[in-house]
Structures are given as structure tokens and as C-alpha cells.
MDAnalysis code that builds the backbone (N, CA, C; Angstrom):
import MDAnalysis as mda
import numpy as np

u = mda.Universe.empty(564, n_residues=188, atom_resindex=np.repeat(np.arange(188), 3), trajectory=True)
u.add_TopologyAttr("name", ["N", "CA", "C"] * 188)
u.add_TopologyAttr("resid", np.arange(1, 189))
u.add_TopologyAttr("resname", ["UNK", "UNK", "UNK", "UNK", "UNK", "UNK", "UNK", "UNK", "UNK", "UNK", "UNK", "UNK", "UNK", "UNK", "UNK", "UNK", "UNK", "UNK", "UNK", "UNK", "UNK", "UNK", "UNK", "UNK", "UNK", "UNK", "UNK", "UNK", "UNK", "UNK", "UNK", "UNK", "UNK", "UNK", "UNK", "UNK", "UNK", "UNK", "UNK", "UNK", "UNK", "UNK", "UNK", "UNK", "UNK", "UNK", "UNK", "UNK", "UNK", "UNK", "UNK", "UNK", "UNK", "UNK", "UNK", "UNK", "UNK", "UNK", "UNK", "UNK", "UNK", "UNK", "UNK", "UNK", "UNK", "UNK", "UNK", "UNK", "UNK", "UNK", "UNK", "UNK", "UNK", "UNK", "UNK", "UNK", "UNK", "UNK", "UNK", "UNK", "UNK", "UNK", "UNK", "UNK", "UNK", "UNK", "UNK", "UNK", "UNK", "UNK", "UNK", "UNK", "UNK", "UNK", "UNK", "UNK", "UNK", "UNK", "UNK", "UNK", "UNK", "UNK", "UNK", "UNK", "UNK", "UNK", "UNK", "UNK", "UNK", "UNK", "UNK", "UNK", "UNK", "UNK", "UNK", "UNK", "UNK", "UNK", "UNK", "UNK", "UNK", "UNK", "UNK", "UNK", "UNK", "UNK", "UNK", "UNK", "UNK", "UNK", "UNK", "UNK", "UNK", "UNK", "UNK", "UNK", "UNK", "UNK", "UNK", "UNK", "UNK", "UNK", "UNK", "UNK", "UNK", "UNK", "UNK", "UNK", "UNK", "UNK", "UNK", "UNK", "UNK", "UNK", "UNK", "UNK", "UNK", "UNK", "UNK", "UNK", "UNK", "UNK", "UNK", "UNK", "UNK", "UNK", "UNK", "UNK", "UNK", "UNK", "UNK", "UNK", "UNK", "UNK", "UNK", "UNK", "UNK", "UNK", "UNK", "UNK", "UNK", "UNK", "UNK", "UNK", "UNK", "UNK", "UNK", "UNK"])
u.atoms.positions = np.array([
    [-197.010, -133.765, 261.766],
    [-197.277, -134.651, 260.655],
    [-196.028, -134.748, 259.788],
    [-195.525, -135.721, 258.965],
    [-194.702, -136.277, 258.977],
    [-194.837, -136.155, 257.471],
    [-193.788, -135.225, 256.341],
    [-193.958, -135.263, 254.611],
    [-192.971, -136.184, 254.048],
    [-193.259, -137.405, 254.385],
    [-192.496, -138.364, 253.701],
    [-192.978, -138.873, 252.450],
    [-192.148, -138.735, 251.288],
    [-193.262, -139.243, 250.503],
    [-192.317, -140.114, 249.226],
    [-193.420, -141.355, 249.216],
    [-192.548, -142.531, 248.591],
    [-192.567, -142.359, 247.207],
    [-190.630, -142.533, 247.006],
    [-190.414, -142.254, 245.684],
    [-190.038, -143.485, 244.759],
    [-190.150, -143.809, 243.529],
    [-190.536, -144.632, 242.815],
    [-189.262, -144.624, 242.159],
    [-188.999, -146.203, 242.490],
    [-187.917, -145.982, 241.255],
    [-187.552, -145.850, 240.315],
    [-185.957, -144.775, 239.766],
    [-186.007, -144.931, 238.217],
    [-185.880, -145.993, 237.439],
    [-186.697, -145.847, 236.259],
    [-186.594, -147.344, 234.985],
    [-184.999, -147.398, 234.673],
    [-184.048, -146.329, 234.549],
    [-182.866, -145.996, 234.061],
    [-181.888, -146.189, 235.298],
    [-182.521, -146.848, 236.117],
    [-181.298, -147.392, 237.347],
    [-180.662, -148.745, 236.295],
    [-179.413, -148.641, 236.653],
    [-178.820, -149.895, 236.278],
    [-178.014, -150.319, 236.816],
    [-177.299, -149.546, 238.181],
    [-176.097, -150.294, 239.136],
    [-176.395, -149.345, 240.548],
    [-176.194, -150.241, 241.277],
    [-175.837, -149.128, 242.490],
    [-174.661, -149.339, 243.472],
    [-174.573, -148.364, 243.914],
    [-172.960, -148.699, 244.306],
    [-173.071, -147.683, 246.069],
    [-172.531, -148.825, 246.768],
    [-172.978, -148.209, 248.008],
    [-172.082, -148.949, 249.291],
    [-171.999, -147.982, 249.906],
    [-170.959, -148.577, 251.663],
    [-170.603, -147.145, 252.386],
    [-169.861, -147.423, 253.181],
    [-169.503, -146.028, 254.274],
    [-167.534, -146.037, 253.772],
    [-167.451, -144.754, 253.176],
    [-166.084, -144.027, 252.962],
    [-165.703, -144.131, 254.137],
    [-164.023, -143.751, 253.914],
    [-163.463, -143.773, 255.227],
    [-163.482, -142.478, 255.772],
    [-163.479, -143.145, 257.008],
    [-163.816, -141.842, 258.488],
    [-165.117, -141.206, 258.406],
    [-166.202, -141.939, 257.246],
    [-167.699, -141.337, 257.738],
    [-168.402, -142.675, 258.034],
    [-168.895, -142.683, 258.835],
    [-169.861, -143.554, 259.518],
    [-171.760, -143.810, 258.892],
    [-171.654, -142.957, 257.881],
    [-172.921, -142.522, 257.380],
    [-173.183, -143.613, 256.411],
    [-174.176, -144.248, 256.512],
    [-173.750, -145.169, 254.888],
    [-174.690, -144.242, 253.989],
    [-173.956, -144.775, 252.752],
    [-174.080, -143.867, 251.467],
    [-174.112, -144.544, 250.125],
    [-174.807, -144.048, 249.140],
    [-175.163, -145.003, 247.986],
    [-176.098, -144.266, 247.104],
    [-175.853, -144.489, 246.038],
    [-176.366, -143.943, 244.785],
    [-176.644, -144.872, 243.494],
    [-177.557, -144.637, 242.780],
    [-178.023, -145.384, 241.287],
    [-176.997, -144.713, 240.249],
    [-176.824, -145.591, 239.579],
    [-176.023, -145.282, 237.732],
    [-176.680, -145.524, 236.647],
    [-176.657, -144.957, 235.583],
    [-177.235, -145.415, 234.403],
    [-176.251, -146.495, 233.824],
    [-176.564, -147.300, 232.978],
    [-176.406, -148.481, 232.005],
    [-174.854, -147.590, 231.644],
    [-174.579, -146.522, 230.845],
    [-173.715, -146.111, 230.143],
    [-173.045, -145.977, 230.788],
    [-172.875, -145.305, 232.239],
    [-171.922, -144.911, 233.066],
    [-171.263, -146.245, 234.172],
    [-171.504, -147.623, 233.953],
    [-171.114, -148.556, 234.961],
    [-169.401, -149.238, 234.687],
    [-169.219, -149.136, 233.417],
    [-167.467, -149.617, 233.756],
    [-167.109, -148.091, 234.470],
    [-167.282, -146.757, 233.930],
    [-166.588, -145.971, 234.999],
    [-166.675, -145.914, 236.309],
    [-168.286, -146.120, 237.015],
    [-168.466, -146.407, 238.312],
    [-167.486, -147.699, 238.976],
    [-167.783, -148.612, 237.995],
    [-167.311, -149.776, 239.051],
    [-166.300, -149.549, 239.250],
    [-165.106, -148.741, 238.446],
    [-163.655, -148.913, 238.204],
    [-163.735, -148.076, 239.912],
    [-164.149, -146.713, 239.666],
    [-164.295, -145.818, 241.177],
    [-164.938, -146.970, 242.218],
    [-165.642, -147.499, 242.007],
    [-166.304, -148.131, 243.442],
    [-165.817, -149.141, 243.847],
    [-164.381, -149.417, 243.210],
    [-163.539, -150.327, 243.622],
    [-162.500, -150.040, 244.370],
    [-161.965, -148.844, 243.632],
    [-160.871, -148.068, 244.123],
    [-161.263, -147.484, 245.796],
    [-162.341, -147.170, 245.968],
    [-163.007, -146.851, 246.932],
    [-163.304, -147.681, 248.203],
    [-163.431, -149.185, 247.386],
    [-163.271, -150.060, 247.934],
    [-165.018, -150.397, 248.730],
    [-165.882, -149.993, 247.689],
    [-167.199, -150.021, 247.686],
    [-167.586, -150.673, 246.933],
    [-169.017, -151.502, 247.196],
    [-169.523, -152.476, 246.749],
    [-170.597, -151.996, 245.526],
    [-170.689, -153.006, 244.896],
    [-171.949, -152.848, 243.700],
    [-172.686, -153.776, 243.446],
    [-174.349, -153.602, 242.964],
    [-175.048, -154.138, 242.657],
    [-176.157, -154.012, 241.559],
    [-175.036, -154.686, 240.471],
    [-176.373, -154.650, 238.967],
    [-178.005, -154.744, 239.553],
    [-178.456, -153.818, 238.087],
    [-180.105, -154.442, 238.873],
    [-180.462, -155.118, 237.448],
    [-180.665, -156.150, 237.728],
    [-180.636, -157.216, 236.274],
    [-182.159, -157.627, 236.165],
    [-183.245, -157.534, 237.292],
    [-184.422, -158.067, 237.630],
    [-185.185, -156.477, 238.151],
    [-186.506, -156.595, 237.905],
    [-187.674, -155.748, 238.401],
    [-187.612, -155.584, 239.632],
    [-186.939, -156.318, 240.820],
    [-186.830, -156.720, 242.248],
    [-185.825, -155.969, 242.568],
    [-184.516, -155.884, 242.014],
    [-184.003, -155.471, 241.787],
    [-183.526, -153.506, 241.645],
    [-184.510, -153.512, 240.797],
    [-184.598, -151.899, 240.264],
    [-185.443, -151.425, 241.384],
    [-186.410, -152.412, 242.086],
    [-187.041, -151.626, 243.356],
    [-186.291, -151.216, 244.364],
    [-185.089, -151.957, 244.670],
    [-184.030, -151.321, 245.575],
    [-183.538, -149.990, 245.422],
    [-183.402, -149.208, 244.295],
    [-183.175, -147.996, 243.909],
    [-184.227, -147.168, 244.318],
    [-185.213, -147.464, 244.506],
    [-186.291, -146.113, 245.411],
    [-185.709, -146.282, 246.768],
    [-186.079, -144.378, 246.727],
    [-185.182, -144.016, 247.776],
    [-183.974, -143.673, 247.948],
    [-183.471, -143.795, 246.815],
    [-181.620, -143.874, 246.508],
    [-181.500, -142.696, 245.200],
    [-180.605, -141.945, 245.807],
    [-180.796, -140.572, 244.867],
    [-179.575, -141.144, 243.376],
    [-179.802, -140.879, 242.608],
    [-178.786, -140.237, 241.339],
    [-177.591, -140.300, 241.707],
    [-176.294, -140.958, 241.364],
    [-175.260, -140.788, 241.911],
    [-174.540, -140.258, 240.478],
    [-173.350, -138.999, 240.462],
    [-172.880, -138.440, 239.721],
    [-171.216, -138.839, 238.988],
    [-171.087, -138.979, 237.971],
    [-169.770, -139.025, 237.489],
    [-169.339, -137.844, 237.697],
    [-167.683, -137.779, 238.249],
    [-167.164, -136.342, 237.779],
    [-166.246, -136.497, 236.876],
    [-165.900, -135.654, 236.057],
    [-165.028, -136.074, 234.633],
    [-163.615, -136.932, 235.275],
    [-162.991, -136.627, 236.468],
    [-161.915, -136.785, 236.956],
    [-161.744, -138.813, 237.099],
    [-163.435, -139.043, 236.980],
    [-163.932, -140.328, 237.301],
    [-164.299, -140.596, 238.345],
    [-164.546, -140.126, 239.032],
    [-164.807, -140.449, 240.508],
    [-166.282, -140.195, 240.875],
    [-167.006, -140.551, 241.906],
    [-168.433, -141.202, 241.916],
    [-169.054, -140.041, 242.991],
    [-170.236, -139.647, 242.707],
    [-170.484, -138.514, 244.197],
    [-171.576, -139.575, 244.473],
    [-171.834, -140.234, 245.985],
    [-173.085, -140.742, 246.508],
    [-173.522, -139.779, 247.622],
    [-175.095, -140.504, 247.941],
    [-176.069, -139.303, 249.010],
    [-175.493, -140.315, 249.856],
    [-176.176, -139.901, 250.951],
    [-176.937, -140.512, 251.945],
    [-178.050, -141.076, 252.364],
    [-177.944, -142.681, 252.595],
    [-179.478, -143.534, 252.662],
    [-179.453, -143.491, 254.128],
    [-180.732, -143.856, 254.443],
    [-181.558, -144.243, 255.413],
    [-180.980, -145.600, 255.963],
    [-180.944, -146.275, 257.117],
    [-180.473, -147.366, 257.772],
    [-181.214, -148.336, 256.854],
    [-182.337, -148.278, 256.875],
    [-183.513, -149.333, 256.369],
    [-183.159, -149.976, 254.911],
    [-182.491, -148.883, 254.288],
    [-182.080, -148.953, 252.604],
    [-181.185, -149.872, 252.341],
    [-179.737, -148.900, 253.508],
    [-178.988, -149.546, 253.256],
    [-178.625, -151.169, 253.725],
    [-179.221, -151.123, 254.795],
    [-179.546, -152.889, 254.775],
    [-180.405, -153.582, 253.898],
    [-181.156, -153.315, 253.227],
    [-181.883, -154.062, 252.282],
    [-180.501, -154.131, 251.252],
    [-179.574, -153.063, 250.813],
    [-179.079, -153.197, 249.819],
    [-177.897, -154.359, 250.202],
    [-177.515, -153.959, 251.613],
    [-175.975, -154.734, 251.901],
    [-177.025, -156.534, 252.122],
    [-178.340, -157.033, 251.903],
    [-178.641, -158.210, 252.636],
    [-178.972, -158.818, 250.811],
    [-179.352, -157.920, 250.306],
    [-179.154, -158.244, 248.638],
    [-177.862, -158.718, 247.842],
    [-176.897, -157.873, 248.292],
    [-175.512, -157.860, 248.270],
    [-174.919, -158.957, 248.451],
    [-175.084, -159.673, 249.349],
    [-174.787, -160.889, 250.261],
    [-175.379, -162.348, 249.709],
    [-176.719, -161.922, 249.073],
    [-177.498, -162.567, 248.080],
    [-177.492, -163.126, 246.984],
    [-176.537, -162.143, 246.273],
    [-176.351, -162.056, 245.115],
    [-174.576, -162.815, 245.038],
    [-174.176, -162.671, 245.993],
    [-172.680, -162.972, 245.966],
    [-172.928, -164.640, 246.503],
    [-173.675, -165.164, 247.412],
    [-173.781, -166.453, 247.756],
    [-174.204, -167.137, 246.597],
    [-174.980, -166.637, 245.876],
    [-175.696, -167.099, 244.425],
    [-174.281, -167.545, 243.302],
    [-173.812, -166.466, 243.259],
    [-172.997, -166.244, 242.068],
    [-172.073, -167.155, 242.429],
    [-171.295, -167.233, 243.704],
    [-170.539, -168.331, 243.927],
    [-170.588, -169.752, 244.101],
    [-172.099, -169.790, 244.186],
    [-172.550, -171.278, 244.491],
    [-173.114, -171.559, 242.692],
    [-172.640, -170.610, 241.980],
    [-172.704, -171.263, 240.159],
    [-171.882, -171.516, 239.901],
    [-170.560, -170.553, 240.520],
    [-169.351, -170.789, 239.807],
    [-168.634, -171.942, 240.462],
    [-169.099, -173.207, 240.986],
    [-168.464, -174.154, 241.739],
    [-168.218, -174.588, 240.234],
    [-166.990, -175.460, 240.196],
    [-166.741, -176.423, 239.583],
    [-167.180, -175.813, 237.901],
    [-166.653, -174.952, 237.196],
    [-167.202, -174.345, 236.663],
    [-165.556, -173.128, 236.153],
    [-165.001, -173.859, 235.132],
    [-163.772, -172.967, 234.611],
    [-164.320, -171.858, 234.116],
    [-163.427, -171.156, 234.502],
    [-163.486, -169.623, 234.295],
    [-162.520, -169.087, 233.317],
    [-162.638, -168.074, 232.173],
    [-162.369, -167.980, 231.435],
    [-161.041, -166.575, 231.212],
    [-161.549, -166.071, 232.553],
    [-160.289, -165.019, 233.045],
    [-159.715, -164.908, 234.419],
    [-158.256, -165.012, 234.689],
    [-157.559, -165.527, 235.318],
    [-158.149, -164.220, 236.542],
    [-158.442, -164.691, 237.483],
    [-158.267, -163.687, 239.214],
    [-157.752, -162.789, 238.966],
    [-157.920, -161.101, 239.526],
    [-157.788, -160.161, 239.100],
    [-156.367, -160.400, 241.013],
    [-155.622, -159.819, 240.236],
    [-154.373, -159.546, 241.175],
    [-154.294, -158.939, 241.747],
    [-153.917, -158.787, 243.031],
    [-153.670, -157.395, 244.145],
    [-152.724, -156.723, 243.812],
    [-151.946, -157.512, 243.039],
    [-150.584, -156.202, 242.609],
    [-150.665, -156.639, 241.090],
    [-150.778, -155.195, 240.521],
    [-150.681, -155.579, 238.817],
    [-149.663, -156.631, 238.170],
    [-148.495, -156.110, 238.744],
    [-147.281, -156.817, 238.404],
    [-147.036, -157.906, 238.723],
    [-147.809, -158.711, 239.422],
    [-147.942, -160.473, 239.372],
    [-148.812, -160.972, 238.248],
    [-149.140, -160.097, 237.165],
    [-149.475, -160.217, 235.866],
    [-148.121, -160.403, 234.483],
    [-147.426, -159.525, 235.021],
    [-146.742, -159.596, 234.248],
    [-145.614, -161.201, 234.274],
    [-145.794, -161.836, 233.497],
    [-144.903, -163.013, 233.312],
    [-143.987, -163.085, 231.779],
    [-143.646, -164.452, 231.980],
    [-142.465, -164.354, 230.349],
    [-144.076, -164.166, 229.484],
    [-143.439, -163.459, 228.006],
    [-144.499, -163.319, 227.272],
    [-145.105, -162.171, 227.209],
    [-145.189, -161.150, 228.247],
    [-145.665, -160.066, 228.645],
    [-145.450, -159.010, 227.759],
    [-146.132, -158.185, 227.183],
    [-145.735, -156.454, 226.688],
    [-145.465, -155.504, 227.650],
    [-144.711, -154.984, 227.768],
    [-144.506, -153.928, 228.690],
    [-143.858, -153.062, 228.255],
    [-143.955, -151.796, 228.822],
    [-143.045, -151.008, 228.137],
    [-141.406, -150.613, 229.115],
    [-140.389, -150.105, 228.241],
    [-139.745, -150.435, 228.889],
    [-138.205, -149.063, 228.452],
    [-137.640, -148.397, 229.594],
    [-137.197, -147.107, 229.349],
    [-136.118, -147.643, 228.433],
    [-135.671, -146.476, 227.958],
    [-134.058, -146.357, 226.641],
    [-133.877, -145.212, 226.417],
    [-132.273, -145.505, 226.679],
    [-131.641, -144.259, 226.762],
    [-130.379, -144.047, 225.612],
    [-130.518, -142.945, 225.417],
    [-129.515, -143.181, 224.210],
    [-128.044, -143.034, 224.439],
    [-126.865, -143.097, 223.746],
    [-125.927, -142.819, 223.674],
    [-125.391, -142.009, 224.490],
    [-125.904, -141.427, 224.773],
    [-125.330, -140.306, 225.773],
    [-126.116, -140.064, 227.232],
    [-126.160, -141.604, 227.190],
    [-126.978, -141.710, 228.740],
    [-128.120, -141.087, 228.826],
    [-128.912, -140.307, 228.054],
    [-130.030, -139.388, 228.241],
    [-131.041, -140.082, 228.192],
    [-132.165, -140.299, 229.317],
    [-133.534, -140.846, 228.959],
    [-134.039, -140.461, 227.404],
    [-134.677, -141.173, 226.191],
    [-135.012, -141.477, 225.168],
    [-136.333, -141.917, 224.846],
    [-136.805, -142.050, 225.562],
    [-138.356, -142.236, 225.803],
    [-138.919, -143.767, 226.038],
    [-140.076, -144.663, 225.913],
    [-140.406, -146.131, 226.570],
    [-140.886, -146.567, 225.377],
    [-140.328, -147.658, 225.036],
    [-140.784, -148.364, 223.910],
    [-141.582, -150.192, 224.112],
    [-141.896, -150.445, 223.263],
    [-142.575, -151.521, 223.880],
    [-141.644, -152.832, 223.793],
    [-141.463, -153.517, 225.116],
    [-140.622, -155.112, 225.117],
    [-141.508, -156.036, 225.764],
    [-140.948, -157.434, 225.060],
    [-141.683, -158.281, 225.755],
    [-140.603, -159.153, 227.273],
    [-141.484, -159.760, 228.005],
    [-140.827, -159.967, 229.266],
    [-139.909, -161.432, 228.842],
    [-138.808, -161.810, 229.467],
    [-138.293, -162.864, 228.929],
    [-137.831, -163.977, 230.220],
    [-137.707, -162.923, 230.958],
    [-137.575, -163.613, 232.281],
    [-138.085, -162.615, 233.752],
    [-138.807, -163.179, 234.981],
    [-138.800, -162.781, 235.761],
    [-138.000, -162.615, 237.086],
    [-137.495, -161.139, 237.390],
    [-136.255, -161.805, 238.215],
    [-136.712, -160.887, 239.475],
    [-135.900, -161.204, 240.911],
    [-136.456, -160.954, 241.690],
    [-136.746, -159.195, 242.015],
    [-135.866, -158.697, 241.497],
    [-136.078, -156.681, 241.286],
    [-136.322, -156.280, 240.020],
    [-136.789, -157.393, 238.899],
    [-136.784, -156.602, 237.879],
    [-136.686, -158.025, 236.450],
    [-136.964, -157.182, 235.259],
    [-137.127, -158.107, 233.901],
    [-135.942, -158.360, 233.157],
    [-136.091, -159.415, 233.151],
    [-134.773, -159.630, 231.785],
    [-135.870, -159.243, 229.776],
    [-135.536, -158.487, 229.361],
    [-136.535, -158.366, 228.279],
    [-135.607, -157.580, 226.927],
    [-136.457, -158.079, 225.977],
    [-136.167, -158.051, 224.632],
    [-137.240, -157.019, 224.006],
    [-136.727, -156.436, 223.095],
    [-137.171, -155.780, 222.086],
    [-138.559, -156.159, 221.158],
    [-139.849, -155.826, 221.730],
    [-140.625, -156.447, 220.895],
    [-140.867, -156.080, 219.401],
    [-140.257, -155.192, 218.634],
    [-140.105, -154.606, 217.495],
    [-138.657, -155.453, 216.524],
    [-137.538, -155.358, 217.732],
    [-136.428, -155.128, 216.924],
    [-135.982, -156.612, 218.190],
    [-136.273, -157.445, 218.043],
    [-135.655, -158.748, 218.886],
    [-134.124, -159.029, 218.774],
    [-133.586, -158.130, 217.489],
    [-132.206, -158.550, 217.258],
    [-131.749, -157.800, 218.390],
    [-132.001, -156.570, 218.754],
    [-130.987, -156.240, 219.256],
    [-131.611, -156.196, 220.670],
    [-130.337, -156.796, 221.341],
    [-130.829, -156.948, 222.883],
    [-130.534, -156.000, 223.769],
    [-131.672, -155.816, 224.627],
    [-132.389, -155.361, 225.927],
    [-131.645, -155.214, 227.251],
    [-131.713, -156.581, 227.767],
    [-130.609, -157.183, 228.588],
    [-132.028, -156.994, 230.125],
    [-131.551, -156.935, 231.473],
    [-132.031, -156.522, 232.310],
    [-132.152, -155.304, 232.758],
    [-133.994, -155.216, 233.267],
    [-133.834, -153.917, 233.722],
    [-134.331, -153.736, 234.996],
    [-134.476, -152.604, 236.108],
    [-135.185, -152.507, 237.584],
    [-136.427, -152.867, 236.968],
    [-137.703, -152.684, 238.019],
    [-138.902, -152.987, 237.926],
    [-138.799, -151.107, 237.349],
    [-137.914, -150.374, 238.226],
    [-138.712, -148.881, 238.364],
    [-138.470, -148.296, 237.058],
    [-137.511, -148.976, 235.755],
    [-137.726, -148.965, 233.844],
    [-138.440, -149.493, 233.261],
    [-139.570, -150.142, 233.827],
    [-140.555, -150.647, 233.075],
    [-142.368, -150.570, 233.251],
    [-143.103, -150.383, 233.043],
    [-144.423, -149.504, 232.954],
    [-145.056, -151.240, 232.642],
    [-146.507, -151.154, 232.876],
    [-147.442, -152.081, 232.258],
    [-148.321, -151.739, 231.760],
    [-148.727, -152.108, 230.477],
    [-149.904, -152.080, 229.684],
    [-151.135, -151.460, 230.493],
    [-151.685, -151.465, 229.881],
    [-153.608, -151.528, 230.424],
    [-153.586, -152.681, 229.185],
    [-154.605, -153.158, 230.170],
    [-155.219, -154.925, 229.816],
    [-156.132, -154.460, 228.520],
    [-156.951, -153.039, 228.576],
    [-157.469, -153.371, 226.940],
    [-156.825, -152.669, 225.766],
    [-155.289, -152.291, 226.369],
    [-154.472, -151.648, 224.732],
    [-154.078, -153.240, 224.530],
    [-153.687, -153.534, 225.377],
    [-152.972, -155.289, 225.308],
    [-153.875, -156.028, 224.150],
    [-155.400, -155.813, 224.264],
    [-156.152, -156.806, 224.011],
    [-155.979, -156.040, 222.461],
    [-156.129, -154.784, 222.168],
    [-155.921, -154.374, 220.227],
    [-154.898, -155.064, 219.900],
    [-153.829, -155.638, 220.621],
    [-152.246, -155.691, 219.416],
    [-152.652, -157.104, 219.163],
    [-153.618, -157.851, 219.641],
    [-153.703, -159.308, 219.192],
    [-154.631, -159.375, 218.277],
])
């Protein structure tokens, strides 16, 4: 006889995030709470694993069966192991939800530009970045913040975003650092 016994989903599911890591064949997937989903998604990207808000009652039923998935402070995501049955309901939802979303966004401006495969095809003229200085005596001096003035093919032509008088000149790509997109978003 067979102690299977059907578990109900939590009310406090709010994302789930699920696919097969590399070199395991197992598929795998876990629920998040509401509070914990920009850190998940950021990991379940990097991971290169998929996610699915549960925005609907239909939705949150996909999470039975699907254990608790854990933050570790480091950020990174611990998932179980589902059942074949699960994880196709989740990957045919998945598929669902993405045909949907794209068949709204036809014809339909979008308000933030495509997220880039390489950060640094972000950076254009106009840009904050930070950018090394060295003092007088050749000694690294620490990274201060410049804006970009020109893009060149190994590297920035950039100015002083503090002190514009005094010039910058060109530097490698490997003297200059990029923002995170939400310190960027305080200086405006």
C-alpha cells in the first residue's frame, strides 16, 4: 500500500523557480515567499533557471507538491526535487504564461530598454562609471565617479563627473567599473 499523501498548497507561495542544474538530470524546483523574489530571480537567472509568479489561485495550485525553496545569505537558491508529473505541469504553464505575455506586448512600447548580454553594451556617452586614478607618483588612488564621453573600441574617452574641468582623457575598459542600475537610479 502506497503513503502518498496530497499536500496542499502554501497561501505564502509567491514564485517558483524551477529546471535541471547542470550535469543533474533530475528536475528540480521550489516555492518563494513574496519578500524573497528579487533575490531568487536574480539567482534563478544566474543559474539560468526559469520562474513563475503565482499571480492567480490556479496558479498557487501548482506549488502543491513543491517543497520550500531556501535563500542562503550568500544569495543563492537551494531547490528539492519534483516528480516528472509536476515538473511538466510547471514547464507547460511556463510556456503559457510566456506565449501570453508576448502576444500583449506586440506593438506595445516598452518602457525599459532589453536587458543586455554584456553589461557594458549599456554603457554609452552619458554614462556614470567609475573610473581608476592614480596619483602623482603613479600609485593607484582609488575609483572615482566619470561620466562616459566617448565609446572607443578597448576602452572610454571620459571626464570627471565632479570636477569636468579637469580632464580624464582615455582609459582601458580594465580602469573602469559600472554602476549597478539602482545606485544609478538615487543620483537622479
Amino acid at each position: 500500500m502506497s503513503g502518498t499523501i496530497a499536500r496542499k498548497a502554501d497561501v505564502s507561495a509567491a514564485l517558483i523557480v524551477y529546471g535541471r542544474l547542470d550535469g543533474v538530470e533530475l528536475p528540480q524546483a521550489a516555492w518563494f515567499r513574496k519578500e524573497d523574489i528579487r533575490t531568487v530571480e536574480t539567482a534563478a537567472a544566474a543559474l539560468k533557471l526559469s520562474t513563475l509568479k503565482l499571480a492567480s489561485p490556479e496558479d498557487q495550485a501548482l506549488a502543491a507538491g513543491i517543497s520550500e525553496g531556501a535563500v542562503k545569505s550568500s544569495g543563492r537558491v537551494l531547490l528539492g526535487s519534483v516528480a516528472t508529473d509536476i515538473y511538466q505541469r510547471l514547464e507547460e504553464r511556463g510556456r503559457a504564461v510566456a506565449s501570453t505575455a508576448t502576444a500583449d506586448t506586440k506593438g506595445v512600447d516598452q518602457h525599459q530598454p532589453p536587458i543586455a548580454k554584456d553589461a557594458w553594451e549599456q554603457v554609452k556617452p552619458g554614462a556614470v562609471v567609475l573610473a581608476a586614478y592614480w596619483d602623482k607618483k603613479n600609485q593607484p588612488a582609488g575609483w572615482w565617479p566619470a561620466v562616459v564621453v566617448k565609446v572607443c573600441d578597448n576602452g572610454f574617452v571620459l571626464r570627471w563627473r565632479d570636477t569636468p574641468d579637469i580632464p580624464l582623457g582615455k582609459l582601458k575598459r580594465k580602469f573602469v567599473a559600472i554602476l549597478h542600475a539602482e545606485f544609478l537610479a538615487t543620483l537622479k
